[in-house]
N, C-alpha and C positions, 0 to 999 in steps of 0.2 A: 536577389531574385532575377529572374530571367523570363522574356517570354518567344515564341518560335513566330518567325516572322511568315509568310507564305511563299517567298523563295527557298522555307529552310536554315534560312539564318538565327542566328541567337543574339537576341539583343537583352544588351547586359542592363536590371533598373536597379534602382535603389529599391528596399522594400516597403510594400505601401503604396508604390507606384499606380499611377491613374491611367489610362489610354491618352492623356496630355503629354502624358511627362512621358508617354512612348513616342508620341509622335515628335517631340521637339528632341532628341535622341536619334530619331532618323533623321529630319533636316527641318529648317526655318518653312521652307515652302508647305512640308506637309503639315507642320504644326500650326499653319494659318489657315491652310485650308480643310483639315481636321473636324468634324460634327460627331464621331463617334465612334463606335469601334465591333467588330463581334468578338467577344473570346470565348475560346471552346464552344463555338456553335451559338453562343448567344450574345442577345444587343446588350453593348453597355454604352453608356454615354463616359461623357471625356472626364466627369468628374469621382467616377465611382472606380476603388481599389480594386485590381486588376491581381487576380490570383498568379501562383507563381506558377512557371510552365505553362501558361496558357499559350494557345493556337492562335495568333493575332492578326487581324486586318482591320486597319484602320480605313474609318468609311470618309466620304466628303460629299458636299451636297450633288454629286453627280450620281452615285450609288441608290437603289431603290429605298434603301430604309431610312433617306431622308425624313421620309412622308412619316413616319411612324415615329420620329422625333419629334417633329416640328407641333406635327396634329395634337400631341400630348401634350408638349409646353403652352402650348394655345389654350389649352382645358383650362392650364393654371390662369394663363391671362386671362381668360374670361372670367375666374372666379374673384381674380383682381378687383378685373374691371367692377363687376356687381356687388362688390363690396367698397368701392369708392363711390360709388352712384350713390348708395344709401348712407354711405358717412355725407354726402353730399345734402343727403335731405333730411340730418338731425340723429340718422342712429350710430349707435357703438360698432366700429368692426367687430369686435366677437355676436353681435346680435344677428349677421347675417353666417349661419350656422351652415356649414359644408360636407356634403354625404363622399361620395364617389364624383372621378370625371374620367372616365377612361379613352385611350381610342375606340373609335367602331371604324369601317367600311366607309372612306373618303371622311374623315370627319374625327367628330369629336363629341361628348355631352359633359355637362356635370348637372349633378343633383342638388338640389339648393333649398334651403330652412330659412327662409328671407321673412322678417317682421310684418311686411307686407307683401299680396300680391306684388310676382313680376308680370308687370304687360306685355302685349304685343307692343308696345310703343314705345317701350324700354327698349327693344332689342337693338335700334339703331344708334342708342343714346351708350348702350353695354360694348355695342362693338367699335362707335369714334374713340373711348376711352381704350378700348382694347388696344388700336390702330395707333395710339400716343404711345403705350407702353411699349411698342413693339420699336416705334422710332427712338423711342430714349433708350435702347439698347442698354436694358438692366442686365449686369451680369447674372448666373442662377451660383449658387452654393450650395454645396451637398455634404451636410450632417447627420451624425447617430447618437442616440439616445438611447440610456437603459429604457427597459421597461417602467419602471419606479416615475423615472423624470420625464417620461415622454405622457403618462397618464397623467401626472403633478401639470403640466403643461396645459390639456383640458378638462382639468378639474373643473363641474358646478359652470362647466363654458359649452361643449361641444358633447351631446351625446353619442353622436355617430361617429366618432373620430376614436371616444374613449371604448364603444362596442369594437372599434376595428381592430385596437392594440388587443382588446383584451382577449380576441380570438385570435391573432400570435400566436404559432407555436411556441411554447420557453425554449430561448434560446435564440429565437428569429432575432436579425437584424433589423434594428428598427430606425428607419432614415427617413429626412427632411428636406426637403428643397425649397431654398431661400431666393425671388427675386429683388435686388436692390437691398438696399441696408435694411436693419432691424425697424428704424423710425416711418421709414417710407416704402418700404416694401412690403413684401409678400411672402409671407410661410406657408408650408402643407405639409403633412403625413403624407411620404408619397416613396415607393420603391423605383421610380422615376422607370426609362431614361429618359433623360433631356437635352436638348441644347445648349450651349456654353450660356448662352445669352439671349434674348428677345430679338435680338436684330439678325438673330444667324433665321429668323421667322421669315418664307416668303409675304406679301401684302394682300398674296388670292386668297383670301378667305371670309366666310359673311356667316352669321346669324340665322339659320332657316326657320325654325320654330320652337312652340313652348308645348310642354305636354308634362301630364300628370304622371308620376312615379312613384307607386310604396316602397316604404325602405326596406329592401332585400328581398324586390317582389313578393311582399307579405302584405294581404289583404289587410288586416289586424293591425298592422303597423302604419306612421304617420304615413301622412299624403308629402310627395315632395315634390318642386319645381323642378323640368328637366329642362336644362337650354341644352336645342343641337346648334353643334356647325360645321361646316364643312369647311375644308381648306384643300388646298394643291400649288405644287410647285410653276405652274405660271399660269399665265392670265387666259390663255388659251383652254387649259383642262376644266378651270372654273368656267369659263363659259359654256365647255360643251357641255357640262356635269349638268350647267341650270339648263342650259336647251333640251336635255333629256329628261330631266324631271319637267319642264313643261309639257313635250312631245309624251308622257306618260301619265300625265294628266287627261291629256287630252285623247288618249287610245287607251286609257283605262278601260275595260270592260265593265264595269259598275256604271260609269257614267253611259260611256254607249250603249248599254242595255235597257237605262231610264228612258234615253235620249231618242231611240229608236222602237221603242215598243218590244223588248227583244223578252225580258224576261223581270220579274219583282220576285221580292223579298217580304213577306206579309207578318210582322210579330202574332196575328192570330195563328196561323199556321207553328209558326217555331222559329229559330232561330237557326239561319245552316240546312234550310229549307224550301229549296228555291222553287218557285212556279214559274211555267213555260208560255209565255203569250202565244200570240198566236203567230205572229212571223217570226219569233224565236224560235216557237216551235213545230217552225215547217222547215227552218233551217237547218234544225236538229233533227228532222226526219230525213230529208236529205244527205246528211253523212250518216245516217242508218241504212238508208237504201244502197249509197255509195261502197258501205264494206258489207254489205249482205252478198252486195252480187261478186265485193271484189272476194269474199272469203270463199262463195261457192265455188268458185273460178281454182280456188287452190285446194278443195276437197275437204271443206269444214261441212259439217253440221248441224244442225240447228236444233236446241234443246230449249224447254222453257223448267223453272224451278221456283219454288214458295218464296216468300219473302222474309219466312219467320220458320225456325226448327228447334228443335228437341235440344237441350245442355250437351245431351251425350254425345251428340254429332261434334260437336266443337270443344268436350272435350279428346273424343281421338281423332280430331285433325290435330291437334295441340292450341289451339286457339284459344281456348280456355285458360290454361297456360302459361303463357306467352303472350296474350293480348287482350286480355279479361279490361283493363282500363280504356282501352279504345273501343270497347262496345255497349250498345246498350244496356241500361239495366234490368236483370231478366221480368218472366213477366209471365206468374205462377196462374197455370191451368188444369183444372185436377189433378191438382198433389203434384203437379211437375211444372219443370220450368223450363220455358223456350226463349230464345232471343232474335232480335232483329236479326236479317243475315247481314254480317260483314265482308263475310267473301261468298265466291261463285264454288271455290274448289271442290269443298267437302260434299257438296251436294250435285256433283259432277263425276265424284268419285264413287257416289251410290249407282248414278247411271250406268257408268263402265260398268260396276259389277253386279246390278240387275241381269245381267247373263253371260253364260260364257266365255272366255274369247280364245280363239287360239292365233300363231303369229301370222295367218294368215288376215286376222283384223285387223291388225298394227300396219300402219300412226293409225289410229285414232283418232280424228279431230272431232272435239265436242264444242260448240259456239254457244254466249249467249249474252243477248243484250242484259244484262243482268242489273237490276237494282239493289244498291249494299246502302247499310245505315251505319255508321261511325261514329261515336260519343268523339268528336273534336271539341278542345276547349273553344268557348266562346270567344276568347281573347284571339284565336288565331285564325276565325273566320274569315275569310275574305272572297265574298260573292260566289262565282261559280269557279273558283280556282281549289278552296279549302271550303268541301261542305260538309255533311252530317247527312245529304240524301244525295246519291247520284249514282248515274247509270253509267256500267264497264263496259266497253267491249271487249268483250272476256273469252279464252278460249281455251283450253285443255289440250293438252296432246298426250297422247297414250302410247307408246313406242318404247322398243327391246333398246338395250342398252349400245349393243348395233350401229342404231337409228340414229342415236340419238342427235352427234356431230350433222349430218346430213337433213334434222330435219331444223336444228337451229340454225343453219345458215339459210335453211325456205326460210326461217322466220324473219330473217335479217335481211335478207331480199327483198318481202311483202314490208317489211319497214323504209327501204329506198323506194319501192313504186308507189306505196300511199303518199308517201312524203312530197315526192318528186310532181304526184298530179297537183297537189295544194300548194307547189311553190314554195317549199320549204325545201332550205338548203344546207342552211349552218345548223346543226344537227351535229352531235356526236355521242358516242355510246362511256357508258361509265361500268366496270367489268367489277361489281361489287361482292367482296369478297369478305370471309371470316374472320376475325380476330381472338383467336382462342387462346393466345396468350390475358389478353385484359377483358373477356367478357366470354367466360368459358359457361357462364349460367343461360346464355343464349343462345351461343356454338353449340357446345359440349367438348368432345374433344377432335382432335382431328384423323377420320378412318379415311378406308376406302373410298367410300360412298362419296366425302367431300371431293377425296382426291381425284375420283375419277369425272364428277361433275363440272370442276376448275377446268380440266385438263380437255373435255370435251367442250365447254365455250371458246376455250384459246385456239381449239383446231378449227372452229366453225369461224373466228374471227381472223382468222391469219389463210384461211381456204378464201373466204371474201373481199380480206383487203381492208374491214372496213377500218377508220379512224375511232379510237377506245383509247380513255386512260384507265388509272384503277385506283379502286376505293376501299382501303382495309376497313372491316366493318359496317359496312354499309349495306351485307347480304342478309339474307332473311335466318327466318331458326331453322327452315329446311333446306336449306341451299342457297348456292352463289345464285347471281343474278347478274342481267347487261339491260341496265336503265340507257334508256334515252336522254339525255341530257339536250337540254337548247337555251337559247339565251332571251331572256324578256325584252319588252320596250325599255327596260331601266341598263338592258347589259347582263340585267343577273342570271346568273345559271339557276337554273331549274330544271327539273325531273318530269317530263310530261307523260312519260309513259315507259314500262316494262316488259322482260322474256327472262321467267326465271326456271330454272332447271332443278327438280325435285327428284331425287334418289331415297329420299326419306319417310315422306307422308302417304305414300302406295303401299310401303311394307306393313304402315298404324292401321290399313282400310283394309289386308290383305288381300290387294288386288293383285290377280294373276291372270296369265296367258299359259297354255299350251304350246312349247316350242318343236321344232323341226324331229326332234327326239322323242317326243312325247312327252317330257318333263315340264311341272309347275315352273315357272318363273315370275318376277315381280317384274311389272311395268316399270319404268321412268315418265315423270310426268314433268311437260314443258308448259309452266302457266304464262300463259301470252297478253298481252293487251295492247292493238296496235296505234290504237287512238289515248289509248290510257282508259279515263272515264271521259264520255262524249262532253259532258259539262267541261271536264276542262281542257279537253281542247277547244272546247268552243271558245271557252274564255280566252284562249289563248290564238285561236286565229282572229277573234273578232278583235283582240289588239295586233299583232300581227295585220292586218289587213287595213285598221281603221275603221273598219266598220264597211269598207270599198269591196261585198263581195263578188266575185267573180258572177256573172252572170246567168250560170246554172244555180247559183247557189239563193241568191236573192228572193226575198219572196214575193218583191213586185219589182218586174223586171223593167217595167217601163209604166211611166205615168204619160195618157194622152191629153193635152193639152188644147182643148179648142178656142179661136181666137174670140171668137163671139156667140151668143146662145143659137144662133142661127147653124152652128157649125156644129153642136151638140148632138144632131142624131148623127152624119157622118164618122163623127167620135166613135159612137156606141157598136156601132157597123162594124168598124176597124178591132174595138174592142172583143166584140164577140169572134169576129173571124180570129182571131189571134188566139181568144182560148178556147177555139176547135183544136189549134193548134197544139194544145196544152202549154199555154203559153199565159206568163200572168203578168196582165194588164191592167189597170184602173184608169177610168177617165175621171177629170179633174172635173167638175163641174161646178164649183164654187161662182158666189157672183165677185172673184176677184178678180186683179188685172193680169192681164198676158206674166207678165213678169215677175208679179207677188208669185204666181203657181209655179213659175219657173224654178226662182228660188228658193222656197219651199221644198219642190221633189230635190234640190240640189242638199238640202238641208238634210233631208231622211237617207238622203245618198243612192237614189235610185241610179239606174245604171244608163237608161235611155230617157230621153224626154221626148214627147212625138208634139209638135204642135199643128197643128192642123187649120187651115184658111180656106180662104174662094180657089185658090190655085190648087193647093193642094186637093180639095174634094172631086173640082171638075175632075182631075187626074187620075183620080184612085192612087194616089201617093203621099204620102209624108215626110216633113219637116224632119231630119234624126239630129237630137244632139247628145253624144256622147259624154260623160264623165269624163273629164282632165283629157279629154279632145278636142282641142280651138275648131277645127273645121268642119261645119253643117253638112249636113246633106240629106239631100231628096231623094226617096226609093219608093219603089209601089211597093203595095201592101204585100205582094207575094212576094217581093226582093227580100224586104226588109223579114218576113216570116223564115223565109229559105236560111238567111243569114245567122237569123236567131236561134234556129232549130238545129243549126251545123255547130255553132257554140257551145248550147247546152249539151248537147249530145255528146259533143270531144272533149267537154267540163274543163274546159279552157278559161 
């Protein structure tokens, strides 16, 4: 046999050959330094037979798919390790019964059938034995088994092991990976790749947590133990890895929402139901105000719509369709049946065609702070990022096919100016498109309408410049789409908001225009959303920010601080002059000390703190101390107003 080396060369094996016996064929040095290999496009480790004519490149731990060997053989050592702990404390190794341990995203887990509870207080006891196996540099060995001898293996031993073979296709290769000899080692069912050995294992890696797993995400099915962990190739990565999940902790928006009065979660209400305090919910009026006035500025307008409509609406928007599981369940009113609204569109597209249009009404902008209800599993709730109630900023465009390049580039515009007022930078667009080879039941097939849709986002994006990758599949049942894409406190990409491009659902509603000819034509419809839904951006500035917000946005801008009760109407003076101002102030009047209020307003995150004295009152001025500002200062009451009012107003 032979395999093609990436120069192009042919390098002559014997058959049977492993990525081993490739690399010591090239030379000593590569063969030492060797962890694995890709052939024909995919990872194989050093010990699995290496088809003939393969496309070969031999990897070594400077190449990226280190990380995705190493995190896997880890799995096995951890499963090691939890299985010597409990031989340790009287039971059988086959008694600690073993599910799955795959890679995930920086890490690793396995699933575990353990006789007992595994603790929190195991974990650091699971990963010293881990941390030994790793230094004893066990070699791994890689075996196959019929079918017949691989189930005879966990026979009346391992249920999850004997369910894995027996859903095998007939005919699959069925392989093992051995670390350390038969007596002292370690077995698994496992299509691997892996490392030559334990010690080819960097040492950056820990234990993060324990969490409950049914097998094969089957409610019905047993409960299982999941250990994660994390690893990375040096000490550096693992440290910023934990400094980010503390720093994500800690800009969680769940917690700073508790933490600041911002917003609750009530199980009387529901679940994925979030309610709005009251300086939550002044801040979320505030970026309602902010795109009202920024949308009128670009020729939107302003429609209101029911929250609940008739089946037939949705099913000819197709939503019925195509999205019947992500809605509520309906909810029969003489003899018919209506649902919650999941989108803004279809009932945006009865507006349009409430009357006339000819092209002299095109674009069309329809706006609207829109409320939609969404059946999200419980399982993937998470506060105001994934809910089941939230408000879109939602918007329509009605426009000739024309238009259409020229009105998506306004849109992509009006997504750099919002962005760029809230300090948002790292931002890129993701140009999601159809895949009608492997989900033609979603697509359908591929016409005009797509082609001309694709073809008009790319002109709007390449007339703007803006930065976009592309995502096959990731577009809706009526067209491409250019999400938003930005990165969380964790790094992770995420979708925070959308502009997607409709050639399809105007023709379901038979909406028309009157063109320069006189002739019928069908609209193109641009469904916009600049914020996304206001909920999650909030959730997502208020970690982006820390909760630090800018001081238009804040809903007490400043806490007054009087030094003593004698200074307390002074306080109230400054207080009131300030909200003539429209200006929001509280005085602190507690009978605590100077310093307890101090740190307190520092605690809620206010943006000023005024403290106020004998000096300051004769004066008519005040004490200023700013947030993550060392140096004090003293301004009269109409300084410090002037100052405040130039802020909020340039929403700086």
């Amino acid at each position: 046999m032979n395999a093609v080396l990436p120069d192009g060369r042919n390098l002559e094996l014997t058959p049977g050959a492993t990525a081993a016996d490739a690399a010591r064929a090239i030379g000593p040095g590569l063969a030492k330094a060797a962890i694995g290999a890709i052939a024909n496009g995919e990872l194989y480790d050093l010990l699995r037979p290496l088809p003939d004519g393969a496309e070969l490149r031999i990897l070594t731990e400077k190449d990226p798919e280190y990380a995705q060997l190493f995190r896997h053989t880890l799995a096995h050592v951890m499963a090691q390790a939890v299985r010597e702990l409990y031989t340790e404390r009287g039971f059988a190794p086959e008694q600690v019964r073993l599910a799955i341990g795959p890679v995930i995203e920086n890490g690793f887990y396995y699933d575990i059938d353990a006789p007992e509870p595994i603790r929190e207080e195991d974990l650091p006891l699971v990963e010293e034995k881990m941390r030994q196996i790793v230094a004893a540099n066990l070699p791994l060995k890689r075996f196959v088994l019929s079918r017949e001898e691989a189930l005879r293996r966990f026979e009346g031993l391992d249920p999850y092991k004997t369910e894995l073979i027996q859903d095998l296709p007939v005919g699959e290769e069925i392989s093992f990976y051995q670390q350390g000899d038969e007596r002292f080692g370690f077995t698994d069912l496992c299509r691997g790749p892996h490392l030559p050995s334990t010690g080819r294992i960097p040492p950056h890696f820990k234990l993060t947590s324990l969490a409950g797993a049914y097998w094969r995400g089957d409610s019905s099915r047993p409960m299982l133990q999941r250990i994660y962990g994390i690893a990375f190739r040096s000490r550096e990565e693992l440290d910023n890895y934990l400094w980010q999940q503390e720093e994500a902790r800690r800009r969680d928006h769940r917690k700073l929402g508790a933490e600041l009065d911002l917003f609750t979660i009530a199980e009387e209400v529901g679940k994925g139901l979030p309610l709005w305090l009251p300086r939550g919910a002044f801040i979320r009026r505030q970026l309602e105000n902010y795109m009202y006035e920024k949308e009128q500025e670009h020729g939107y307008q302003y429609v209101y719509t029911p929250h609940i409509a008739n089946a037939r609406l949705y099913y000819t928007s197709g939503h019925l369709p195509y999205y019947a599981e992500d809605m509520y369940a309906p909810i029969e009113i003489e003899g018919e049946e209506y649902y919650l609204k999941p989108m803004n569109c279809p009932h945006h597209h009865l507006i349009y065609k409430a009357r006339p249009k000819s092209y002299r009404d095109l674009p069309l902008r329809l706006c609207e702070f829109g409320t939609l209800y969404r059946f999200e599993l419980s399982g993937t709730l998470t506060g105001l990022t994934r809910a089941r109630g939230f408000t879109q900023n939602d918007a329509h465009i009605y426009c000739s096919r024309r238009q259409v390049t020229d009105e998506f580039i306004k849109v992509i515009q009006l997504f750099d100016e919002v962005y760029r007022d809230f300090g948002i930078s790292d931002y890129w667009f993701r140009l999601s498109l159809p895949d009608f080879e492997h989900n033609p039941e979603k697509f359908g097939v591929e016409n005009d309408n797509w082609r001309d849709a694709i073809a008009a986002i790319r002109a709007a994006l390449e007339q703007t410049g803006a930065k976009y990758v592309e995502g096959i599949g990731e577009a809706t049942f009526y067209g491409p789409k250019l999400d938003v894409q930005i990165r969380s406190v964790l790094g992770k990409e995420d979708t925070i908001a959308t502009n997607q491009l409709d050639f399809i659902v105007p023709e379901r509603f038979g909406l028309e225009f009157t063109n320069e000819r006189g002739e019928k034509e069908t609209p193109v419809c641009i469904h916009r959303a600049i914020m996304g839904s206001f909920d999650r951006f909030f959730a997502f500035y208020l970690e982006h920010t820390a909760g630090d917000f800018p001081l238009w946005l804040s809903p007490i801008q400043a806490v007054i601080v009087p030094i003593s009760d004698r200074h307390l109407e002074y306080a109230n003076q400054v207080a009131a002059e300030m909200r003539k101002n429209k200006l929001r102030a509280e005085v602190d009047s507690r009978p605590e000390r100077m310093n307890a209020k101090i740190r307190d307003a520092e605690l809620q995150k206010i943006p000023l703190v005024l403290v106020l004295g004998d000096k300051e009152a004769e004066a008519g001025a005040v004490n200023v101390r700013e947030r993550h500002v060392k140096e004090q200062r003293t301004l009269s009451v109409g300084e410090l107003i002037g100052e405040m009012k130039g802020r909020v107003n340039s929403r700086k």
